[in-house]
Biopython code that builds the backbone (N, CA, C, O; Angstrom):
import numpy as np
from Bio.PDB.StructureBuilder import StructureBuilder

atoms = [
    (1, "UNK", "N", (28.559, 18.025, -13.503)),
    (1, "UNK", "CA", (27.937, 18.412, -12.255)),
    (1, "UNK", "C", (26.405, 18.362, -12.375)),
    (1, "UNK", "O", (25.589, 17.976, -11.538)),
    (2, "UNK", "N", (26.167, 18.945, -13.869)),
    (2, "UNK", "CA", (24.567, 18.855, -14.010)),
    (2, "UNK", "C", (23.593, 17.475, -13.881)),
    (2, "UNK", "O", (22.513, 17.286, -13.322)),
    (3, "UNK", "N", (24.486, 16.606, -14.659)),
    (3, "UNK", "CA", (24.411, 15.009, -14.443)),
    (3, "UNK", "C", (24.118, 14.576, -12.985)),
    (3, "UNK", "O", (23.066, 14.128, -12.529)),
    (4, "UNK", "N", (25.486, 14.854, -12.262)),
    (4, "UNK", "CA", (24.861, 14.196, -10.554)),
    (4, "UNK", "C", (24.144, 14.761, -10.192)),
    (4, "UNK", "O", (23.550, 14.044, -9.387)),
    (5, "UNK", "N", (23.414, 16.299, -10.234)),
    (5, "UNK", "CA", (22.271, 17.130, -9.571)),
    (5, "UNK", "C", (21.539, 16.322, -9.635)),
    (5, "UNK", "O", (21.159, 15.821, -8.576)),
    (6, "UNK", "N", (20.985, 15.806, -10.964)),
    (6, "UNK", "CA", (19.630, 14.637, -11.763)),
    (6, "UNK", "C", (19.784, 13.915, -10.999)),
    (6, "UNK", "O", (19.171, 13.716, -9.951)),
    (7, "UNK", "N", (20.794, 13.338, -11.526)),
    (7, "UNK", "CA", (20.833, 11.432, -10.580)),
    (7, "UNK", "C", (20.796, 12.156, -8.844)),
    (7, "UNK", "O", (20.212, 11.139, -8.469)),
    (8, "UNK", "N", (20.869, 12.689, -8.012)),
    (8, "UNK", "CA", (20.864, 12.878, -6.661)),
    (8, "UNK", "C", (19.041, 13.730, -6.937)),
    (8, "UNK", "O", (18.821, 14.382, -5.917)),
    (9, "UNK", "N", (18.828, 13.754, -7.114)),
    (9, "UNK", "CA", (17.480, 14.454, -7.271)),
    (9, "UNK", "C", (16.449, 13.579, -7.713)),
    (9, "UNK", "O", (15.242, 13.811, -7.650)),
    (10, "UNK", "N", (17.120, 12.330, -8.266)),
    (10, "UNK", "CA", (15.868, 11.514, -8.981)),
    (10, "UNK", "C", (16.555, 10.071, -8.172)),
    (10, "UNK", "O", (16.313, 8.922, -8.539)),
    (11, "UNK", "N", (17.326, 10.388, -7.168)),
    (11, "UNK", "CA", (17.593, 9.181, -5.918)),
    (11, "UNK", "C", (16.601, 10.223, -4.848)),
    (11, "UNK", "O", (15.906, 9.664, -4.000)),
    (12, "UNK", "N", (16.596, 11.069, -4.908)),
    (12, "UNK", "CA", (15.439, 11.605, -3.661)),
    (12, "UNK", "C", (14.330, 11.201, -3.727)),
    (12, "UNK", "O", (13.608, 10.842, -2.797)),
    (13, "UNK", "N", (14.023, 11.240, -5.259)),
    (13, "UNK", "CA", (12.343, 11.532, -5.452)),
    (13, "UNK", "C", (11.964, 9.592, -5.175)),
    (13, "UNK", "O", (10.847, 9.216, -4.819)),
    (14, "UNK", "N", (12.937, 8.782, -5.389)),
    (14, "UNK", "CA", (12.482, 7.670, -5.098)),
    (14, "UNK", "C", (12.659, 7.510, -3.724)),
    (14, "UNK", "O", (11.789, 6.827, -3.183)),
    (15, "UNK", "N", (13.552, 7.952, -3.002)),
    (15, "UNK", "CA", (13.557, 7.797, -1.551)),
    (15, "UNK", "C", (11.985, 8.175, -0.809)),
    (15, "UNK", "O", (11.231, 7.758, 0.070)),
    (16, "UNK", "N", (12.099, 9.277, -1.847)),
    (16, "UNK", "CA", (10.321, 10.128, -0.824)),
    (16, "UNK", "C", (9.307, 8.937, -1.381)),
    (16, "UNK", "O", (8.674, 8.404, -0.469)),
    (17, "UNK", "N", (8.978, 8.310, -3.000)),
    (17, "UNK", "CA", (8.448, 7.485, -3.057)),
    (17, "UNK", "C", (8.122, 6.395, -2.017)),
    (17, "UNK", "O", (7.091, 6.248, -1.360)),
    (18, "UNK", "N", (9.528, 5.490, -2.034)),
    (18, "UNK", "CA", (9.276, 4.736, -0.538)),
    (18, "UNK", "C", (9.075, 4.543, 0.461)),
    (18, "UNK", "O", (8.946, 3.407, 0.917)),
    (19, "UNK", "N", (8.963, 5.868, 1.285)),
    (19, "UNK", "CA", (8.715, 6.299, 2.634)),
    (19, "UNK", "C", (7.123, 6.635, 2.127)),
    (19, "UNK", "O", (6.221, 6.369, 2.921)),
    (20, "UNK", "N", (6.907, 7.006, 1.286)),
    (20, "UNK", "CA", (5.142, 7.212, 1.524)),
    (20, "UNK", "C", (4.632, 5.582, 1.310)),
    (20, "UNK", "O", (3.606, 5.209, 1.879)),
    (21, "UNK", "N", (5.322, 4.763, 0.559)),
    (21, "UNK", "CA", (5.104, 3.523, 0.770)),
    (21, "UNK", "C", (4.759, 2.867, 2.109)),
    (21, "UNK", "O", (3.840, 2.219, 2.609)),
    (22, "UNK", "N", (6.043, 3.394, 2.461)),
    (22, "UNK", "CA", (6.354, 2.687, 4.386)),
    (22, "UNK", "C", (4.895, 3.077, 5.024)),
    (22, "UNK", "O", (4.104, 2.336, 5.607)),
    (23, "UNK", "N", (4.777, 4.630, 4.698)),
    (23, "UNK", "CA", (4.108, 5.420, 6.097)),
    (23, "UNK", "C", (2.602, 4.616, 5.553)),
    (23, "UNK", "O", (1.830, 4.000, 6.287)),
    (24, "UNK", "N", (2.472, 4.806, 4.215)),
    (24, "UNK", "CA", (1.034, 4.020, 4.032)),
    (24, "UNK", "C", (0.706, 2.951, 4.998)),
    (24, "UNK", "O", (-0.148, 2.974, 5.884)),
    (25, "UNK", "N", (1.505, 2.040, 4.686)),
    (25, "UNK", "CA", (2.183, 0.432, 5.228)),
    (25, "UNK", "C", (1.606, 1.070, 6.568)),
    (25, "UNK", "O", (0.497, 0.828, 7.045)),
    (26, "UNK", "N", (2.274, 1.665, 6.925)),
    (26, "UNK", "CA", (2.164, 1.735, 8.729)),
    (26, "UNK", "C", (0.795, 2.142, 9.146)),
    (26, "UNK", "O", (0.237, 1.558, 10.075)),
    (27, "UNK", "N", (0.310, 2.980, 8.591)),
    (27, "UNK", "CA", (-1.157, 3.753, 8.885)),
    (27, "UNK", "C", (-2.004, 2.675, 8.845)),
    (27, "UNK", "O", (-2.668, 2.309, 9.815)),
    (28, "UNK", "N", (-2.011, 2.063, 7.589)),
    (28, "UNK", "CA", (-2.758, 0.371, 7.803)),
    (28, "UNK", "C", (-2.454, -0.828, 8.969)),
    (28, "UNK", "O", (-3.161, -1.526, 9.696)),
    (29, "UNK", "N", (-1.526, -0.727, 8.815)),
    (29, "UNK", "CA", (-1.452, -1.811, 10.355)),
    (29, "UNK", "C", (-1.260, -0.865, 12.045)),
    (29, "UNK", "O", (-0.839, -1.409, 13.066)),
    (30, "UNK", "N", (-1.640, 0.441, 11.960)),
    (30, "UNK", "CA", (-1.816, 0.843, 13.472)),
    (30, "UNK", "C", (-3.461, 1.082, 13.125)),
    (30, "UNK", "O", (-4.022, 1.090, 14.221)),
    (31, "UNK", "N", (-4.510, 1.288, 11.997)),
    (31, "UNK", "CA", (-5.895, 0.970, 11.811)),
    (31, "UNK", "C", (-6.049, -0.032, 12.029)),
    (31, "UNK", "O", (-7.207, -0.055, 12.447)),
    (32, "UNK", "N", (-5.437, -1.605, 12.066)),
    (32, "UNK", "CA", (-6.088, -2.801, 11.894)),
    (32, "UNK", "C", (-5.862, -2.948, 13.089)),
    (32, "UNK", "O", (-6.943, -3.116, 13.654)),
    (33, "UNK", "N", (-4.838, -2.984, 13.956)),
    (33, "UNK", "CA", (-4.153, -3.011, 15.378)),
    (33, "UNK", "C", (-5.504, -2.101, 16.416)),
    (33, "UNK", "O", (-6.145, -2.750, 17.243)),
    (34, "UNK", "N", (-5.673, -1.144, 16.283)),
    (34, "UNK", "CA", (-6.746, -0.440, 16.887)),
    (34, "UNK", "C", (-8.392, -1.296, 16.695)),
    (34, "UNK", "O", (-9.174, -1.661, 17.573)),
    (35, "UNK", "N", (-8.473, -1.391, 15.446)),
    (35, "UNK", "CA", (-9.550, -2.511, 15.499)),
    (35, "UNK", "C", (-9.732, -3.492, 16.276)),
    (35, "UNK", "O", (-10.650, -3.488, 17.096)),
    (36, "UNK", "N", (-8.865, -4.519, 16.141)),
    (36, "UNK", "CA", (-8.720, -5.784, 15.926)),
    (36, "UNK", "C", (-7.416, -5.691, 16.917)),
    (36, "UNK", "O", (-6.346, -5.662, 16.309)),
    (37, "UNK", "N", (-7.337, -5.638, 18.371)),
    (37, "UNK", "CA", (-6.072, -5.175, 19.235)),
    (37, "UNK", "C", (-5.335, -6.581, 19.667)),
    (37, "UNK", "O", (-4.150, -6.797, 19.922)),
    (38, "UNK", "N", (-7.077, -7.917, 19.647)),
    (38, "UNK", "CA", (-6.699, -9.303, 20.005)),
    (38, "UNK", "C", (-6.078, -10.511, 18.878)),
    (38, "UNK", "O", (-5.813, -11.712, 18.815)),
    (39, "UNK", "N", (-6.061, -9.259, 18.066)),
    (39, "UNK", "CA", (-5.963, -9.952, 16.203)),
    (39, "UNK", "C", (-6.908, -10.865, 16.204)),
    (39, "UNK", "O", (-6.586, -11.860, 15.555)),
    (40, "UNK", "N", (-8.253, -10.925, 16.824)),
    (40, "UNK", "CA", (-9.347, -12.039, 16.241)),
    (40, "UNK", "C", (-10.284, -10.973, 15.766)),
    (40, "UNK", "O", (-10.333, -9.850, 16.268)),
    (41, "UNK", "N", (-11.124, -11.439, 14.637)),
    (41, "UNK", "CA", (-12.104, -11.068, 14.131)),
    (41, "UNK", "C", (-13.209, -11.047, 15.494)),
    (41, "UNK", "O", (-13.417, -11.891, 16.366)),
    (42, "UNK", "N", (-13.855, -9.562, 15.223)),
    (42, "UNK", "CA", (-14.570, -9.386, 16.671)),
    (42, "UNK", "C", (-15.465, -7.817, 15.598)),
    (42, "UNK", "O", (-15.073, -7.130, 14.655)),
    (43, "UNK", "N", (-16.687, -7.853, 16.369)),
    (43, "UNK", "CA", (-17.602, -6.877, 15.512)),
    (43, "UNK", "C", (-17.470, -5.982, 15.869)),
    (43, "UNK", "O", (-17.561, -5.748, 17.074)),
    (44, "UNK", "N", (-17.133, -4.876, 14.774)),
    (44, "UNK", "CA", (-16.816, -3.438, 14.555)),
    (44, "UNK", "C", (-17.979, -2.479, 13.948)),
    (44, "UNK", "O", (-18.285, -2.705, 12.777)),
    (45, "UNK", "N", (-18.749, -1.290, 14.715)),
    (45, "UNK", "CA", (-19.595, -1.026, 14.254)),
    (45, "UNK", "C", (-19.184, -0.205, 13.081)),
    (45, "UNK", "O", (-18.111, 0.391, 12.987)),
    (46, "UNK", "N", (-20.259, -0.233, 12.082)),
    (46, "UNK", "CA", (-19.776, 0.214, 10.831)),
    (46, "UNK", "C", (-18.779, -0.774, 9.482)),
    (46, "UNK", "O", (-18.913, -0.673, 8.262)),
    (47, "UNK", "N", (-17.907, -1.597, 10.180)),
    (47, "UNK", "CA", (-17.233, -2.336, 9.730)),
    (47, "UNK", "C", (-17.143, -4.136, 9.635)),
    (47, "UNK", "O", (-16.676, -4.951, 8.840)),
    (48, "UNK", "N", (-17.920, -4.179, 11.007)),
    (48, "UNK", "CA", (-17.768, -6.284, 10.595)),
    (48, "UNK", "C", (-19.248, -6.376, 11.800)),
    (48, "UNK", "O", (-19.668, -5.381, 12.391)),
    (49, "UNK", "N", (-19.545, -7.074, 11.874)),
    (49, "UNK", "CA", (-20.436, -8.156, 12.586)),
    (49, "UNK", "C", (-20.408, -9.587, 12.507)),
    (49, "UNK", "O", (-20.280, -10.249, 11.477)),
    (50, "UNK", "N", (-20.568, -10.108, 13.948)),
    (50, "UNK", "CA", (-20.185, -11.489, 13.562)),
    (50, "UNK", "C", (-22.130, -12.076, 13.744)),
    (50, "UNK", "O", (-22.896, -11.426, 14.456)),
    (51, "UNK", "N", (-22.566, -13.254, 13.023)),
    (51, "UNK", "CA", (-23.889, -13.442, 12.774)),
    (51, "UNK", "C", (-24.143, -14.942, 12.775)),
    (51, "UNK", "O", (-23.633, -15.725, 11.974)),
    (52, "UNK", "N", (-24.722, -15.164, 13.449)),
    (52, "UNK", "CA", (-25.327, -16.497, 13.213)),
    (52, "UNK", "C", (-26.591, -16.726, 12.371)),
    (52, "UNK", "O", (-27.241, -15.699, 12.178)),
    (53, "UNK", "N", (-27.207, -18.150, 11.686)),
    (53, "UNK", "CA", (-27.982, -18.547, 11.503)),
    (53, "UNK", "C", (-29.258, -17.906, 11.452)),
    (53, "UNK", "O", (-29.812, -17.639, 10.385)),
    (54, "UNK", "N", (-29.805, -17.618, 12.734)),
    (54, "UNK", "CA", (-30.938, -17.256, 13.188)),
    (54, "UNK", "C", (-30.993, -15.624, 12.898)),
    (54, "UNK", "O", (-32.000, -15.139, 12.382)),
    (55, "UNK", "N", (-30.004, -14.914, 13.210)),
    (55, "UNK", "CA", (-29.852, -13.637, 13.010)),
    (55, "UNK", "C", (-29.960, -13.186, 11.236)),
    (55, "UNK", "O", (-30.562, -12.206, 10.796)),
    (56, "UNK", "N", (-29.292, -14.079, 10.536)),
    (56, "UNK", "CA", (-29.305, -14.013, 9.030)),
    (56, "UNK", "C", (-31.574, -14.679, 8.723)),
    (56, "UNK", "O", (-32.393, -13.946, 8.168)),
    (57, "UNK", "N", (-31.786, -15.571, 9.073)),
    (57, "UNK", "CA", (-32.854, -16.226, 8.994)),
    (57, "UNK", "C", (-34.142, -14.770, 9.200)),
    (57, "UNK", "O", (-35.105, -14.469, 8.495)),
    (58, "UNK", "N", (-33.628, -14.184, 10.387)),
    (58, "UNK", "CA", (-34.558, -13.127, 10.929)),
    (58, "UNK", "C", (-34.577, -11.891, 9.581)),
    (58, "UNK", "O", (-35.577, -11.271, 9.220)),
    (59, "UNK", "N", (-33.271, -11.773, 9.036)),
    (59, "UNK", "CA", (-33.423, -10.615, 8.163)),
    (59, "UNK", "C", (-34.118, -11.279, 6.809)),
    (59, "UNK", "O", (-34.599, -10.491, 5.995)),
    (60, "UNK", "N", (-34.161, -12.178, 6.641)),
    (60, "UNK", "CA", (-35.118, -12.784, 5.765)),
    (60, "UNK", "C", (-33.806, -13.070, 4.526)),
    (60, "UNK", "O", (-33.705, -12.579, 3.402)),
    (61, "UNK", "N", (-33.025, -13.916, 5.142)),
    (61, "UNK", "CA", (-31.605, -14.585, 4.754)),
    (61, "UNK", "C", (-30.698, -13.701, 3.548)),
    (61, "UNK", "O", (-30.016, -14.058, 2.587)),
    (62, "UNK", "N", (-31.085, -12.305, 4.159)),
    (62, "UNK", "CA", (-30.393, -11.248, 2.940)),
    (62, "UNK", "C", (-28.800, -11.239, 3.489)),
    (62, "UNK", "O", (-28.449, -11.762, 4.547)),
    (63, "UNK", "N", (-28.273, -10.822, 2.934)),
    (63, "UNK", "CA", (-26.478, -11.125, 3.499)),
    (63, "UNK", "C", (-26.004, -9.745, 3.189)),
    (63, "UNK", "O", (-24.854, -9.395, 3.454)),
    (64, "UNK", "N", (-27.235, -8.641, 2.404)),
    (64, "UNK", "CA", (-26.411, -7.165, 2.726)),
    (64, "UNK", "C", (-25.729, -6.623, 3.850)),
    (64, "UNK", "O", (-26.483, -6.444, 4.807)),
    (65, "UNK", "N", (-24.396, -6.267, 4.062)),
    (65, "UNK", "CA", (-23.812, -5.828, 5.418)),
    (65, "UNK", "C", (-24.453, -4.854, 5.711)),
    (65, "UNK", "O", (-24.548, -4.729, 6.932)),
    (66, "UNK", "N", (-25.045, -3.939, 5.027)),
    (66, "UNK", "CA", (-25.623, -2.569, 6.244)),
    (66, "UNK", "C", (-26.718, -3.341, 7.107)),
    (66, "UNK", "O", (-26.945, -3.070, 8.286)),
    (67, "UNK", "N", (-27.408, -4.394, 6.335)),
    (67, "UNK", "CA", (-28.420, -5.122, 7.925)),
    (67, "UNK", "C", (-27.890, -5.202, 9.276)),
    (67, "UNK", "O", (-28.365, -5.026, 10.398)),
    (68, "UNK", "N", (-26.808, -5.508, 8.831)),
    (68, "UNK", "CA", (-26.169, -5.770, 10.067)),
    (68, "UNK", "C", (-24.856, -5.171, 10.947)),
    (68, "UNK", "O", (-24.564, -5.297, 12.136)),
    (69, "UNK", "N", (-24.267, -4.543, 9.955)),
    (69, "UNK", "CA", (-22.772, -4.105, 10.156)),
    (69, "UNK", "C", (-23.343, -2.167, 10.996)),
    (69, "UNK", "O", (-22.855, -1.789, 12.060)),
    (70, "UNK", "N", (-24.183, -1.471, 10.344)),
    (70, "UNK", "CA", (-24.789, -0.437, 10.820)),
    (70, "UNK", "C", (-23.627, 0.565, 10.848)),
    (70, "UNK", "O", (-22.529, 0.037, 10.671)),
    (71, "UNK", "N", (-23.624, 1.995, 11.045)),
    (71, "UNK", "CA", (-22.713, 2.914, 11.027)),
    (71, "UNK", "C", (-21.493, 3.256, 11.974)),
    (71, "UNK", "O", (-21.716, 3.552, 13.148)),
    (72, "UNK", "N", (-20.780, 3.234, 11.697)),
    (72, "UNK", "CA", (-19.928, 3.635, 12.486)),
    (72, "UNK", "C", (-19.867, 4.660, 13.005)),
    (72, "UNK", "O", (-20.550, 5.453, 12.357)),
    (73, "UNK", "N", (-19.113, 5.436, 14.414)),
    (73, "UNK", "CA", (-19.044, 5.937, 14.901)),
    (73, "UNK", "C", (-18.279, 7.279, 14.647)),
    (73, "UNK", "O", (-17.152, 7.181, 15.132)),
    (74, "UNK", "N", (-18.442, 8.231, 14.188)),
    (74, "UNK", "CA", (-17.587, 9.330, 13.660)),
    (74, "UNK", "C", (-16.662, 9.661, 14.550)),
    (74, "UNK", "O", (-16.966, 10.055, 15.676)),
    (75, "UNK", "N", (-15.026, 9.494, 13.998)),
    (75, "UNK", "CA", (-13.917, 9.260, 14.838)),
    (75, "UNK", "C", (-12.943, 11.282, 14.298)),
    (75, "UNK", "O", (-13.290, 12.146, 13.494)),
    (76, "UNK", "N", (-11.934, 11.201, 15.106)),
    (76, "UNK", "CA", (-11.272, 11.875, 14.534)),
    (76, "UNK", "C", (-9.879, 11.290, 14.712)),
    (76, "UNK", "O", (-9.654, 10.236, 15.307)),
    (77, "UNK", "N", (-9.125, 11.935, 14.242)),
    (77, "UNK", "CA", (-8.028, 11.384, 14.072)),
    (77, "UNK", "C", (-7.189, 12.189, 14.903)),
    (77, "UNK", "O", (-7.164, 13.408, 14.731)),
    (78, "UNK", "N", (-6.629, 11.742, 15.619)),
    (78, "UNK", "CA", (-5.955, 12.648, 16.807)),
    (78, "UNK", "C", (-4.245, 13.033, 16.671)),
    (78, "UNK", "O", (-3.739, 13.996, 17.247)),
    (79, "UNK", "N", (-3.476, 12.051, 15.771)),
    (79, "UNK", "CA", (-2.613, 11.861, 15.506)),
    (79, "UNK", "C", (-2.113, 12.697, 14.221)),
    (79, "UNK", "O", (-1.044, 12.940, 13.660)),
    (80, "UNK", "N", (-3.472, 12.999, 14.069)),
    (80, "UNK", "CA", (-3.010, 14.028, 12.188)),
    (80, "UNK", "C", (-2.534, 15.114, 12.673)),
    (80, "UNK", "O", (-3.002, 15.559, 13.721)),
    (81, "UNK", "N", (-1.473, 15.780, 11.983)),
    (81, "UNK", "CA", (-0.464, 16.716, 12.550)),
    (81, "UNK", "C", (-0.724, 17.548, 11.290)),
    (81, "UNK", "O", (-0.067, 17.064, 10.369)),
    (82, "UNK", "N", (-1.324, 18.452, 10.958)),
    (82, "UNK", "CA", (-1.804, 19.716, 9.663)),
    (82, "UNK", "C", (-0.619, 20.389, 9.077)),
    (82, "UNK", "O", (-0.196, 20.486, 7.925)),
    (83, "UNK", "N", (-0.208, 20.834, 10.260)),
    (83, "UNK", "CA", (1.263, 21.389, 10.108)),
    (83, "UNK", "C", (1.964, 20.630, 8.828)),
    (83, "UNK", "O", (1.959, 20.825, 7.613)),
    (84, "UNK", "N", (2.656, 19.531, 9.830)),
    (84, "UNK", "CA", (2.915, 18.812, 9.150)),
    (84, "UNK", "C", (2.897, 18.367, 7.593)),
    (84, "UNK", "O", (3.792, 18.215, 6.761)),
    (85, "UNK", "N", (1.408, 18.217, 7.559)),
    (85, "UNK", "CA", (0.320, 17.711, 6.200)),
    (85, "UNK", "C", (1.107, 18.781, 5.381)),
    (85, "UNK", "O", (1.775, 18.598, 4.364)),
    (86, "UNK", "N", (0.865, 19.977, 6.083)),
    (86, "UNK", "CA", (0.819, 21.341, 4.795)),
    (86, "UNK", "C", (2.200, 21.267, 4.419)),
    (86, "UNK", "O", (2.463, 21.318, 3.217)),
    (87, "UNK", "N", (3.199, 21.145, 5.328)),
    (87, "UNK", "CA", (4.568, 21.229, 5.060)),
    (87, "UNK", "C", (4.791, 20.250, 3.504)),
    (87, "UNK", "O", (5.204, 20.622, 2.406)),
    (88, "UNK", "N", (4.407, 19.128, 3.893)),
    (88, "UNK", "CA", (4.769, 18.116, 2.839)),
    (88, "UNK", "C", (4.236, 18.093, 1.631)),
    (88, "UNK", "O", (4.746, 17.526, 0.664)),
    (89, "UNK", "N", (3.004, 18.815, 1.627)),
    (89, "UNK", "CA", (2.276, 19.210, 0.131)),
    (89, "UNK", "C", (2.964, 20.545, -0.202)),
    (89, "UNK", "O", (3.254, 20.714, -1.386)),
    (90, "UNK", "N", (3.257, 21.493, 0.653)),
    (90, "UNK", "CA", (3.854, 22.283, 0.010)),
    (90, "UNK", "C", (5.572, 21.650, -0.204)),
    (90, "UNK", "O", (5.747, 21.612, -1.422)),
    (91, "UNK", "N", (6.534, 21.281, 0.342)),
    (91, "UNK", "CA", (7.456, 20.617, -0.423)),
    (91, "UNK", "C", (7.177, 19.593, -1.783)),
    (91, "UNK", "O", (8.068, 19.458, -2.622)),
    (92, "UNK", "N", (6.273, 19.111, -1.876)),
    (92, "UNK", "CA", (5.620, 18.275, -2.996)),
    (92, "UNK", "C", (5.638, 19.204, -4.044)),
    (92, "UNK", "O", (6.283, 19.087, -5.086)),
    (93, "UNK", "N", (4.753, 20.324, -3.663)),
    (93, "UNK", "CA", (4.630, 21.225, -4.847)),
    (93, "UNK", "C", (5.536, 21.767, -5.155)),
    (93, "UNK", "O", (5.890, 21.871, -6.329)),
    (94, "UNK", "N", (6.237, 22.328, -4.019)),
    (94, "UNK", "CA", (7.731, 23.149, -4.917)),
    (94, "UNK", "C", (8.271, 22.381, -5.926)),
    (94, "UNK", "O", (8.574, 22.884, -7.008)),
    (95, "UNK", "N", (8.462, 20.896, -5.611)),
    (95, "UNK", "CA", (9.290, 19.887, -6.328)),
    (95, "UNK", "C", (8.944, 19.549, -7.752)),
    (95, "UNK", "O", (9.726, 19.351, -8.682)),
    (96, "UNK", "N", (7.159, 19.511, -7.752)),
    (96, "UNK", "CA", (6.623, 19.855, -8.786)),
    (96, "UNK", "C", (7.076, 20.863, -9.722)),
    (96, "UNK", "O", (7.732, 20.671, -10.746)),
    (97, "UNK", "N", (6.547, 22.229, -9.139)),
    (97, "UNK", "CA", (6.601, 23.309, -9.867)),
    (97, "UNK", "C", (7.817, 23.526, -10.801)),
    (97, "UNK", "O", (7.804, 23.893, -11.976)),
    (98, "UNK", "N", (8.912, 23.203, -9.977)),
    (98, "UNK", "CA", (10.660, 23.386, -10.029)),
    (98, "UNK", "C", (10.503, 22.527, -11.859)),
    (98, "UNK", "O", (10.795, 23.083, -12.918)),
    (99, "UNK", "N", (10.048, 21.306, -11.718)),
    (99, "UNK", "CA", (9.894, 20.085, -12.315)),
    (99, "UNK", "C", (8.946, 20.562, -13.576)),
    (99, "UNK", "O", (8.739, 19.993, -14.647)),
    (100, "UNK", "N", (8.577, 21.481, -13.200)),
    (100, "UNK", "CA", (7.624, 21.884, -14.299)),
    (100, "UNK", "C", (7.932, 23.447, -15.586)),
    (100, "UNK", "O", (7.621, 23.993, -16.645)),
    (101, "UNK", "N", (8.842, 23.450, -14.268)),
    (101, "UNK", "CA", (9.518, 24.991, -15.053)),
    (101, "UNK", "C", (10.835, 24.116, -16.139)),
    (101, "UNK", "O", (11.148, 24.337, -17.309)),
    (102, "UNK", "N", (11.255, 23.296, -15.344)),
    (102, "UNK", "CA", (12.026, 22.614, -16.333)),
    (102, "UNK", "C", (11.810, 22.027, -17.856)),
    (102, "UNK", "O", (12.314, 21.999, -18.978)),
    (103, "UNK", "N", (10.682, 21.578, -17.067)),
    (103, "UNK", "CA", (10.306, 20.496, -18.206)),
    (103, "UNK", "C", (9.581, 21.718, -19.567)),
    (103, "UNK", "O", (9.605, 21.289, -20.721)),
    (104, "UNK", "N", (9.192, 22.661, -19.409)),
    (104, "UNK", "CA", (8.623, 23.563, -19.762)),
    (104, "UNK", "C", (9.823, 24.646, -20.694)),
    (104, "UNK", "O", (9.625, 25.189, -21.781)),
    (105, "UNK", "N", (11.077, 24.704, -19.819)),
    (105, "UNK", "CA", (12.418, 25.140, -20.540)),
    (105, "UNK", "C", (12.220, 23.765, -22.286)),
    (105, "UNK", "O", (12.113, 23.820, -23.512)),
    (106, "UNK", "N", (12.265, 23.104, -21.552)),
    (106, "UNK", "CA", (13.022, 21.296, -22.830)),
    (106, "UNK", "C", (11.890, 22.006, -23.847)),
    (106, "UNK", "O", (12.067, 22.670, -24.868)),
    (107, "UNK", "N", (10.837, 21.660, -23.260)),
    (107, "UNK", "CA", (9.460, 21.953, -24.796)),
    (107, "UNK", "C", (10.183, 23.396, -25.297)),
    (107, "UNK", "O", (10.667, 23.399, -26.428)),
    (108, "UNK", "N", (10.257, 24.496, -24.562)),
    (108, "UNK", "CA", (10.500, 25.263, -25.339)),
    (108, "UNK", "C", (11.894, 25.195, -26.476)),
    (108, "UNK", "O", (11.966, 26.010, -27.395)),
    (109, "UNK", "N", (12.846, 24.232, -26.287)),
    (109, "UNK", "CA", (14.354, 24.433, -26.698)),
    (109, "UNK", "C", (13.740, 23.238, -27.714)),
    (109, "UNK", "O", (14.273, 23.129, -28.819)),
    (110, "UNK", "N", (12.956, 22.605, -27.463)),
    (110, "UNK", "CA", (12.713, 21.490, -28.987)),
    (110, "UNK", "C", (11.915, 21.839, -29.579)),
    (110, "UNK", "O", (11.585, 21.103, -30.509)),
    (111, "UNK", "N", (11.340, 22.827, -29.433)),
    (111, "UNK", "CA", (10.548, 23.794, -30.240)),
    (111, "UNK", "C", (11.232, 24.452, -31.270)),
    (111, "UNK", "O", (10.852, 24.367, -32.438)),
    (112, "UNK", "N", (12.758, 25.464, -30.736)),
    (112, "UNK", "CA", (13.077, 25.673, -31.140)),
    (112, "UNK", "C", (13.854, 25.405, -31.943)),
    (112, "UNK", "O", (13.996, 26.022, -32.999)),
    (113, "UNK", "N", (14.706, 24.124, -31.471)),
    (113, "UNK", "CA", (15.430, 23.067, -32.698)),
    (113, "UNK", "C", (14.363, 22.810, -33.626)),
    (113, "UNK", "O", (14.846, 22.945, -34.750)),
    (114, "UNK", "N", (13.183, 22.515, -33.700)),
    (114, "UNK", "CA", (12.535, 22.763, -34.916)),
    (114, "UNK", "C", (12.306, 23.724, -35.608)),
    (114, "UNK", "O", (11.744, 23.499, -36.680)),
    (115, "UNK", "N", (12.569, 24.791, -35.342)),
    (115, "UNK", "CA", (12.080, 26.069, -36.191)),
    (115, "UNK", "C", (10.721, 26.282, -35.915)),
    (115, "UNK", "O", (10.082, 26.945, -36.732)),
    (116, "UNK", "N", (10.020, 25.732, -34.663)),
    (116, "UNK", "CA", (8.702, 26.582, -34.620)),
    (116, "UNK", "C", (8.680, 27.527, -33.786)),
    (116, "UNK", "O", (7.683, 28.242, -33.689)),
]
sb = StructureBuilder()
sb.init_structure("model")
sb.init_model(0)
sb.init_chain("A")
sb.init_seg("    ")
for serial, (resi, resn, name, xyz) in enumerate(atoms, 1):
    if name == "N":
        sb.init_residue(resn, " ", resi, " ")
    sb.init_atom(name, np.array(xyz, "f"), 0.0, 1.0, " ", f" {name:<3s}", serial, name[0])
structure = sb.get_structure()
């Protein structure tokens, strides 16, 4: 029974692995989508500028992006759910901790199979 606990517990921890995979995945393409809504490269303050010749010529043909790219606009994120956030770091940590009391039992029991 102790056996399938593991194996069903270490099929979770890769399940949660891949879904933070996914959600990464996703957060990046609804950022690039919001950018870039026509999928063409188009100037983003803080992030891209498009430049010609004359415009590069004028800065005295330097190609640093802050010449041109300049700051972006301080955004918030409207979609971040805290709640949420906290929920999942605190399930993270329990999973940890749990993981740590364990692992913390083993050191102590091969400790003791050694005689220290």
């Amino acid at each position: 029974m102790g056996r399938l606990m593991k194996q069903l517990d270490d099929e979770r921890k890769a399940a949660v692995e891949q879904l933070k995979h996914v959600a990464y995945f996703h957060r990046q393409v609804v950022w690039l989508q919001e950018r870039f809504p026509k999928a063409e490269l188009e100037a983003v303050p803080g992030l891209v500028k498009l430049v010609d010749k004359q415009e590069i010529e004028a800065a005295d043909w330097s190609l640093t992006p802050g010449r041109y790219v300049g700051v972006a606009p301080s955004e918030e994120d409207e979609d971040f759910d805290l709640e949420t956030a906290l929920r999942d770091i605190h399930t993270e940590l329990a999973d940890l901790n749990k993981e740590a009391v364990e692992l913390a039992a083993k050191i102590q029991a091969n400790f003791e199979e050694l005689g220290i």
